[in-house]
Backbone as CSV, one residue per row, in Angstrom:
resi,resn,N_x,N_y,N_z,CA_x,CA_y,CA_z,C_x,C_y,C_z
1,UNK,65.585,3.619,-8.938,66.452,4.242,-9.893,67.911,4.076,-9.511
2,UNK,68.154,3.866,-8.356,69.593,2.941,-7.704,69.917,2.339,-8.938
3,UNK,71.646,2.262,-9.592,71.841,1.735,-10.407,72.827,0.760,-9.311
4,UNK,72.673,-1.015,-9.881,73.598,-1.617,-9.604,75.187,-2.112,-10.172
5,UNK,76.324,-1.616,-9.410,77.506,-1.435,-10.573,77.424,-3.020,-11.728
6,UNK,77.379,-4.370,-11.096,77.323,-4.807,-11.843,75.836,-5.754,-12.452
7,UNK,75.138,-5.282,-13.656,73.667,-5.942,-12.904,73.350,-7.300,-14.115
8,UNK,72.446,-7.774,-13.827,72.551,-9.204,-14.449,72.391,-8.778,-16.125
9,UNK,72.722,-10.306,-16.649,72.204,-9.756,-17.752,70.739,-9.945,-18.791
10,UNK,70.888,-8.946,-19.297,69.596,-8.622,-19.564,68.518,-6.984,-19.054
11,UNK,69.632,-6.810,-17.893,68.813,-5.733,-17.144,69.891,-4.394,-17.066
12,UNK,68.925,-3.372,-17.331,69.445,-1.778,-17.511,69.259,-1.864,-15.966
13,UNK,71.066,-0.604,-16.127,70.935,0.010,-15.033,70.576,1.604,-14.985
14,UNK,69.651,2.295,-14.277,68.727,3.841,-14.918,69.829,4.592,-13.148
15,UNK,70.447,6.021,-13.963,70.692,6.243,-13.101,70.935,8.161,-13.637
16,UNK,70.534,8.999,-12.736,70.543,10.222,-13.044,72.175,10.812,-13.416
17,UNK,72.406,11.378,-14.350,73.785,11.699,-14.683,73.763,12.815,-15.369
18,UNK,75.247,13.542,-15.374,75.470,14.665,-15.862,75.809,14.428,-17.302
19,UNK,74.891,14.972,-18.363,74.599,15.155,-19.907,75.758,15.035,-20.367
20,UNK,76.947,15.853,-19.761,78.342,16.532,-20.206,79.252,15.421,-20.058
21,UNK,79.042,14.167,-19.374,79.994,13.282,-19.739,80.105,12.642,-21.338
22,UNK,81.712,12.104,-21.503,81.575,11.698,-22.911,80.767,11.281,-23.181
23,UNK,80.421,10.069,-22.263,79.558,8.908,-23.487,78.201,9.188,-23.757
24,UNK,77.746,9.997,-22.640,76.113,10.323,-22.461,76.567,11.504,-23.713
25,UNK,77.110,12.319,-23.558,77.093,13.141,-24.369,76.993,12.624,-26.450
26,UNK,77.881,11.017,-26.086,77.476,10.715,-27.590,75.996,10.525,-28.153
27,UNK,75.411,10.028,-26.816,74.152,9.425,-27.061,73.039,10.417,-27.328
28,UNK,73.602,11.874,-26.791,72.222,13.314,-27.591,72.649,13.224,-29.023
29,UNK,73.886,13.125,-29.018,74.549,13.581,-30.001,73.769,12.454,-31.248
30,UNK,73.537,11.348,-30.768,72.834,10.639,-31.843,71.634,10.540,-32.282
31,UNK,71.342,11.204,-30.996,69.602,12.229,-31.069,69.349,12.600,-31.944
32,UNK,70.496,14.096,-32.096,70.460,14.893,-33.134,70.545,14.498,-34.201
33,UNK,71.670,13.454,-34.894,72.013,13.142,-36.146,70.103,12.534,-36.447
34,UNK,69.653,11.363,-35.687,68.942,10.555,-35.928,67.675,11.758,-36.412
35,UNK,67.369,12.423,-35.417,66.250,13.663,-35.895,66.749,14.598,-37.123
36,UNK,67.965,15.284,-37.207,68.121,15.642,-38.646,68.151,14.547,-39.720
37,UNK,68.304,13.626,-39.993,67.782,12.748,-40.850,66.726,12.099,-40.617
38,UNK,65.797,12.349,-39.920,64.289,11.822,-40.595,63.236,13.339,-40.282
39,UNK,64.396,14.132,-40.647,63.676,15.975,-40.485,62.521,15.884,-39.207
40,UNK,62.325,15.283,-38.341,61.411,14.824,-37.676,61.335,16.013,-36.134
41,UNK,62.290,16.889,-36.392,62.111,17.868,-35.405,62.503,19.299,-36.056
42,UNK,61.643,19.573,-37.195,62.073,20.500,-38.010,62.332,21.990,-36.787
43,UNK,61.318,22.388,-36.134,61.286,23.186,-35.414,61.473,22.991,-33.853
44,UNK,61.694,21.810,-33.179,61.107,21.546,-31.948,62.298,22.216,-31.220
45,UNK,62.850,22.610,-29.972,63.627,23.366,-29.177,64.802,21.920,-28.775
46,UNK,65.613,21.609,-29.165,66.246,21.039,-28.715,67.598,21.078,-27.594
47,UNK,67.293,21.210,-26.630,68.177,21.331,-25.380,69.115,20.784,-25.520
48,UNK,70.478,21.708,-25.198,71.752,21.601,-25.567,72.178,20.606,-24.241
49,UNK,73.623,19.762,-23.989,73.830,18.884,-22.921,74.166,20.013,-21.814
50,UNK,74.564,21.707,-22.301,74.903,22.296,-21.404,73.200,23.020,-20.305
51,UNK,71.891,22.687,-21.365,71.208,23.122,-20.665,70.732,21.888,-20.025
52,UNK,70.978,20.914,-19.958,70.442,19.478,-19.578,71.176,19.334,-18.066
53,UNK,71.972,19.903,-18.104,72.989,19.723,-17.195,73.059,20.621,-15.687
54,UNK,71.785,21.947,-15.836,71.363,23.058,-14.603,70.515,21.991,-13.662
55,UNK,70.618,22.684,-12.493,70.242,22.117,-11.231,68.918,21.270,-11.532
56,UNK,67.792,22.110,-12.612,66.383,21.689,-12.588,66.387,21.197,-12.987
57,UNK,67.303,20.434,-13.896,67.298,18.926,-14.717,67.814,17.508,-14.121
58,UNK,66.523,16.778,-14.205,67.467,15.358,-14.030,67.580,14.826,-14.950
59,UNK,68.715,14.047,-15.800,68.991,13.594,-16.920,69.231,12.190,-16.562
60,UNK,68.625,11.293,-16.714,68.121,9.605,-16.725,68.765,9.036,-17.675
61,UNK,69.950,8.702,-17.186,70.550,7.488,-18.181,70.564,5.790,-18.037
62,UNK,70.285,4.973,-19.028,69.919,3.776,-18.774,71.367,3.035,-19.254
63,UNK,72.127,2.032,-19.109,72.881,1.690,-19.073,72.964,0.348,-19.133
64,UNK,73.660,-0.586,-20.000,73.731,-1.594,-19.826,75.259,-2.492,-19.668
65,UNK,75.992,-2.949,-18.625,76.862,-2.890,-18.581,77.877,-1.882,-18.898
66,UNK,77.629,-1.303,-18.167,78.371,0.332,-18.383,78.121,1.320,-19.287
67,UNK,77.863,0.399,-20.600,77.172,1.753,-22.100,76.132,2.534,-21.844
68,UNK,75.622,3.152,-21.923,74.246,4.266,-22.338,73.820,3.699,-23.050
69,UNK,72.102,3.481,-22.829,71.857,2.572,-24.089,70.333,3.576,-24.539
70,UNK,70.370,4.494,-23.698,69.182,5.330,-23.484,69.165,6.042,-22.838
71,UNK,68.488,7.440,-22.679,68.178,8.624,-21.826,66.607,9.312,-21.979
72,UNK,66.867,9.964,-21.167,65.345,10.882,-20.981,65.585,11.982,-19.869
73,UNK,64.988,13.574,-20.425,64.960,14.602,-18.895,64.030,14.822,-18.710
74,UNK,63.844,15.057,-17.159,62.771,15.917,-16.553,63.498,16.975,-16.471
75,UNK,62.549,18.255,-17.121,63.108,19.636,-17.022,61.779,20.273,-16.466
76,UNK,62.290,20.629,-15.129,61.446,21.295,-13.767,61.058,22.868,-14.343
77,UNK,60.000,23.461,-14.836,59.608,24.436,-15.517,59.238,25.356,-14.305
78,UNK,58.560,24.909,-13.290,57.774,26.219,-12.661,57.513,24.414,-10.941
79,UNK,56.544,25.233,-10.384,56.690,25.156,-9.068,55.631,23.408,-9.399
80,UNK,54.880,24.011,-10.363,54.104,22.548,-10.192,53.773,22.026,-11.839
81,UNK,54.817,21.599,-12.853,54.879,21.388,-13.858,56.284,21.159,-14.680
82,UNK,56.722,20.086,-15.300,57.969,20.087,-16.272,57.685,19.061,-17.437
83,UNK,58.708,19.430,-17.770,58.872,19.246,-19.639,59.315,17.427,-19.704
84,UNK,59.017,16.893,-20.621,60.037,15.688,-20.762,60.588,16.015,-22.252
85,UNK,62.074,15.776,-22.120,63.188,15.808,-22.966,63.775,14.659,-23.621
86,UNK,64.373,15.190,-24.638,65.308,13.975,-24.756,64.793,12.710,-24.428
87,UNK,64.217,12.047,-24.827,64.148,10.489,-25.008,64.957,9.891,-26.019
88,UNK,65.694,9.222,-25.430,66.256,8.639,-27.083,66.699,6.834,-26.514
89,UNK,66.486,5.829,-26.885,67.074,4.865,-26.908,67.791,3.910,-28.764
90,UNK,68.962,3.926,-28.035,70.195,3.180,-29.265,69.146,2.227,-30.255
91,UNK,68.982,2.471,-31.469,68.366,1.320,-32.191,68.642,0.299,-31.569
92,UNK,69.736,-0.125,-31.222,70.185,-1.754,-31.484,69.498,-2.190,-30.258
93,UNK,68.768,-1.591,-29.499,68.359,-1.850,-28.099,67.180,-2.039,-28.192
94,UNK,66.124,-0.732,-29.241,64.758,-0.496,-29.595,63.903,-1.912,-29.500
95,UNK,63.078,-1.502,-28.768,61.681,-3.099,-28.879,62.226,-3.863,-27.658
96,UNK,63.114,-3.224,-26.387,63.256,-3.870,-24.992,61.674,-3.566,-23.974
97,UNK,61.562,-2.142,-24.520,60.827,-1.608,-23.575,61.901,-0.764,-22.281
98,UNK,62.928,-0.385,-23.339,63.547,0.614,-22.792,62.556,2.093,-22.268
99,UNK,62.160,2.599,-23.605,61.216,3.918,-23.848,60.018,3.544,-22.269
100,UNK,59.495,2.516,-22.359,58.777,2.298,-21.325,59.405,2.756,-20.189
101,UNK,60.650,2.346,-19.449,61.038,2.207,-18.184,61.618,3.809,-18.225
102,UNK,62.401,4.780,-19.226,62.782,5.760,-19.217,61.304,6.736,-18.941
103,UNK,60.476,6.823,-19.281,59.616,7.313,-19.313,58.700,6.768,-17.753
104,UNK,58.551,5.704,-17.151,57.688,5.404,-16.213,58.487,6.260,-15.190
105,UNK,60.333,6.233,-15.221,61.119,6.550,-14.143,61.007,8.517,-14.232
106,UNK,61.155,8.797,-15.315,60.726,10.333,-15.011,59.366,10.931,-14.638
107,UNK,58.578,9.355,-14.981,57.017,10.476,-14.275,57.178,10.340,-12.412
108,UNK,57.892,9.411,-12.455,57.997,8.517,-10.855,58.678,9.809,-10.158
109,UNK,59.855,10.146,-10.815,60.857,11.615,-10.360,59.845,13.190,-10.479
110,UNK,58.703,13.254,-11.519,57.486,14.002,-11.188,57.034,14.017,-10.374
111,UNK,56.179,12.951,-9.894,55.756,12.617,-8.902,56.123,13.169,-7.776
112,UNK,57.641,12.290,-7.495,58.376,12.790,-6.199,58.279,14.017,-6.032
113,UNK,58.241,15.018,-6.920,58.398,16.282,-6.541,57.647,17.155,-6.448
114,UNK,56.115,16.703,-6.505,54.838,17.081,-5.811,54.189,17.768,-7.240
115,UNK,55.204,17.857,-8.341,54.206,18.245,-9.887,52.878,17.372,-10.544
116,UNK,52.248,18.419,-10.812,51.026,17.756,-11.285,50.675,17.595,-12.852
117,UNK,51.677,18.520,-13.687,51.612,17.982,-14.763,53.091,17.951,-15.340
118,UNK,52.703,17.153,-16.156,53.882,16.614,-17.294,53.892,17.345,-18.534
119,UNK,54.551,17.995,-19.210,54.123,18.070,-20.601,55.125,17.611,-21.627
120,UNK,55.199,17.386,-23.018,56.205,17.093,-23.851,56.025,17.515,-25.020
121,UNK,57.214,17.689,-25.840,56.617,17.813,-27.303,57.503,16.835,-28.517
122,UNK,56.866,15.889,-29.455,57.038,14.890,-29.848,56.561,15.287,-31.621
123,UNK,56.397,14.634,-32.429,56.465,14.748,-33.678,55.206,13.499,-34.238
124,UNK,54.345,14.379,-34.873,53.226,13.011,-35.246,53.800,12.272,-36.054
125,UNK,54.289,12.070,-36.602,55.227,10.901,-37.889,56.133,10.017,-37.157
126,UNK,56.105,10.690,-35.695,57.038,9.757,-35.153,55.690,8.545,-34.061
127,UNK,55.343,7.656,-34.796,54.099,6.908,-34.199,54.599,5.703,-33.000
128,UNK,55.943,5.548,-32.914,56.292,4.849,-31.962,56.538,5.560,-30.617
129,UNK,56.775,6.934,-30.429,56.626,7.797,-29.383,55.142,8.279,-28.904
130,UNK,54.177,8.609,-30.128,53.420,8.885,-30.366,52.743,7.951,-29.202
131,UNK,52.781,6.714,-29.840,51.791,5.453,-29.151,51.992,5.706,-26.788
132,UNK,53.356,5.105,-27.568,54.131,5.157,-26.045,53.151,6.425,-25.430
133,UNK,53.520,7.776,-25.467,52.469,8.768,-24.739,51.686,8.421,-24.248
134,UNK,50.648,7.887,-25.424,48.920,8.005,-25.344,49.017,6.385,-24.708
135,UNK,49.937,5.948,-24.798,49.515,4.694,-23.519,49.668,5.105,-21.999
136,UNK,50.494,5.796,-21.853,50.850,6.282,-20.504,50.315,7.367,-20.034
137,UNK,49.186,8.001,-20.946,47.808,9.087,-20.495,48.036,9.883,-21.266
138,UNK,48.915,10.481,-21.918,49.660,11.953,-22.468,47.981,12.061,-23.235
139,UNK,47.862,13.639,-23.410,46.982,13.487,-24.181,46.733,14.967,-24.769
140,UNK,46.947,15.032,-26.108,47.451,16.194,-26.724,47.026,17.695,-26.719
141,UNK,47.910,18.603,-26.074,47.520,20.133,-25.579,47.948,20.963,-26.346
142,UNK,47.176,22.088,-26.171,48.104,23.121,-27.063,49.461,23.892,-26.420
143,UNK,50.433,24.400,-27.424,51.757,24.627,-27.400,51.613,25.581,-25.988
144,UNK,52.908,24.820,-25.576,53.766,25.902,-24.090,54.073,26.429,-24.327
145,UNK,54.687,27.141,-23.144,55.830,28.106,-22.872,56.371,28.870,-23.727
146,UNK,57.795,28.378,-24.184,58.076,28.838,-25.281,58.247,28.183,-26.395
147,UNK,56.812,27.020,-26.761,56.623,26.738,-27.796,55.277,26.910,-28.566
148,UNK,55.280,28.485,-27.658,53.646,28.583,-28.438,53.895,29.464,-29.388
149,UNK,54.866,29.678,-30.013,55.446,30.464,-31.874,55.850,29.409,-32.514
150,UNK,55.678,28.379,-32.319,56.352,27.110,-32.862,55.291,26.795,-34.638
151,UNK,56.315,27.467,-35.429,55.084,26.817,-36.588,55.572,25.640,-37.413
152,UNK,56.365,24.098,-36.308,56.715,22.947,-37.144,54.777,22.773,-37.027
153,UNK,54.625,22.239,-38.301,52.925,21.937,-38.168,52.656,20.246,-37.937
154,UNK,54.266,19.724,-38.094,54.077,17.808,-37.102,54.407,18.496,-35.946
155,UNK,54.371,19.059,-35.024,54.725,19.272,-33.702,53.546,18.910,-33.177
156,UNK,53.712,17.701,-32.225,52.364,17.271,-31.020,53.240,17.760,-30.101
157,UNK,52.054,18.271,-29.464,52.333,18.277,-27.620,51.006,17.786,-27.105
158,UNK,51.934,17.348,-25.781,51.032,16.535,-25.277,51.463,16.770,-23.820
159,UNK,50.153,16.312,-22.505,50.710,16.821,-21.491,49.720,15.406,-20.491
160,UNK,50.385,15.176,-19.171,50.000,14.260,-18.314,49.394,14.993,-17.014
161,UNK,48.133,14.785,-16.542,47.630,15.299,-15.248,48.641,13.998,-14.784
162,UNK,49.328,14.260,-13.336,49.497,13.472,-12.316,48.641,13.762,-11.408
């Protein structure tokens, strides 16, 4: 997850960063627009950059020659379990296999930290996240924490034994 300052091209550099900088900060920000227009998170909890940004979060930014071209958090819930957040990679990037490497690098940062499960919550209409999951084990649980009042009725969750 070492990012190299300058790296070839073709290749993201993934490196943990604080939400609250500008540019990362544009890139939730396009989260949001992108999910209020395809209503695709009518209800889901969307974490502000100021909660992305507490100690228990690592916020994974991918980078390509300096831009953000993608993100993803691990949000550390309890002693042996966290959330994945925020995924988002830039259309113009979509179909690298960005989503792949953002996602392999936060289970890898799971891992490291001796958690045994993963959980997330994602949107069934959204079938390109959808897929991604259920390739990488996710496999659909009922609502957490504090998303078990949640009545979006596309709300999947889904969760990973490590």
């Amino acid at each position: 997850m070492s990012s190299d300052p300058s790296p070839s091209p073709g290749l993201a550099a993934f490196e943990v960063e604080d939400p609250r900088a500008a540019d990362v900060r544009l890139l939730v920000e396009e989260l949001d627009v992108e999910l209020a227009q395809l209503a695709a998170c009518g209800g889901c909890d969307l974490s502000s950059v100021d909660e992305l940004s507490q100690d228990y979060v690592q916020f994974l930014v991918a980078r390509y020659h300096g831009h953000p071209i993608a993100c993803g958090a691990l949000v550390v819930k309890d002693i042996d379990w966290a959330e994945i957040k925020r995924m988002y990679v830039r259309p113009v990037v979509r179909g690298k296999g960005l989503s792949r490497a953002i996602l392999d690098n936060l289970l890898t940062m799971a891992r490291r930290r001796d958690l045994r499960t993963v959980r997330l919550e994602t949107n069934v209409r959204s079938a390109a996240a959808v897929a991604l999951y259920r390739s990488a084990g996710f496999e659909p649980c009922d609502p957490y924490e504090d998303h078990q009042s949640s009545e979006d009725v596309d709300a999947l969750f889904m969760a990973l034994a490590l």
